[in-house]
N, C-alpha and C positions, 0 to 999 in steps of 0.2 A: 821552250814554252809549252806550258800544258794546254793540249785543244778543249781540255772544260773549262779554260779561264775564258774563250773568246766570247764573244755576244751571240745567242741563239740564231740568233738572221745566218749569221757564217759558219755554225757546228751544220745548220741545216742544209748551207750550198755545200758545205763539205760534202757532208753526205749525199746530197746528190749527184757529187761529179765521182765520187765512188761509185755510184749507181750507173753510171754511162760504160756499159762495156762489162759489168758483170752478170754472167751469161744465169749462171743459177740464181742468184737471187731474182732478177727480173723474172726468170721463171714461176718462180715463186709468188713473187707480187700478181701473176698473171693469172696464177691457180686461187689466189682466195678468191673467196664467196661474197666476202662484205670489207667495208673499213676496218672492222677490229680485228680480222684477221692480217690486214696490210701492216697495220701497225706493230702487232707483234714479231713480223719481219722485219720491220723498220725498225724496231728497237733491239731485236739483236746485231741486227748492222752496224747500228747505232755503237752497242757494247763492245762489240766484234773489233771498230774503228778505233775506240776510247774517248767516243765523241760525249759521252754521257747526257742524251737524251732524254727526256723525260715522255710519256704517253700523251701529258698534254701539249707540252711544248711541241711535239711532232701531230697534234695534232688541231693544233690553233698557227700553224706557220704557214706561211707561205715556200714552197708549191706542193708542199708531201698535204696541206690543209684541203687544199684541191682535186689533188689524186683521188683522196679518201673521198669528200664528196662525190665526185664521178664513180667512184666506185658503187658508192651507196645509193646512184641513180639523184643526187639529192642537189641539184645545180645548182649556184651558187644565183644564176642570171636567169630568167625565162625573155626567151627570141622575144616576145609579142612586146612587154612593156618595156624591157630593160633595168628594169629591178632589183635590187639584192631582195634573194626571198626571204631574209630577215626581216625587211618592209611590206612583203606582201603577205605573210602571216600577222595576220593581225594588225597591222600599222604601226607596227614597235616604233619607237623611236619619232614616232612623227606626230605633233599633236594636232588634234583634229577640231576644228570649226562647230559650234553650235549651232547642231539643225542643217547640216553640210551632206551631202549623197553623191557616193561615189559613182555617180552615172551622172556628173557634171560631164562636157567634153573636153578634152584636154586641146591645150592651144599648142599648136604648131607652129614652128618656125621655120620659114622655106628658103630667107634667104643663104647667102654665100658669101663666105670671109674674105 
């Protein structure tokens, strides 16, 4: 079986259990600067394997989508609200109330399951 027939979820756990224990590459993951330098490690790995990755697909997956974020300083969650920062730039995805101000307070739930 050819490893670019399987579904991206599994060429990318491939590649990360390749990643567990390789002494130079994780060095390397550890010397870039930013994400696009992770990536271009990650995609000779990627060739290196015959996992045939692509930039975006390693870079929209789960958990190499992650790395890169942390990398980039650029978290996915902020501690205080709990948020994808996809929602707290701007309110993407969330449509918003007429005449609505985000200094409503938010309701809390204290009880216990």
């Amino acid at each position: 079986m050819d490893l670019k027939d399987l579904p991206v979820t599994q060429r990318v756990n491939a590649l990360v259990k390749a990643l567990d224990g390789a002494k130079r590459t994780n060095e390397a993951l550890a010397r870039c600067g930013d994400g696009e330098a992770m990536l271009d490690v990650l995609l000779n790995a990627s060739s290196r394997l015959g996992l045939g990755l692509t930039r975006w697909e390693l870079e929209n997956t789960p958990p190499i989508r992650d790395w890169i974020w942390w990398k980039n300083k650029e978290a996915p969650l902020t501690i205080g609200d709990s948020k994808p920062r996809y929602q707290q730039d701007g309110g993407q995805g969330k449509p918003t109330k007429e005449g609505s101000t985000d200094d409503e307070p938010r309701r809390r739930f204290l009880g216990l399951f």
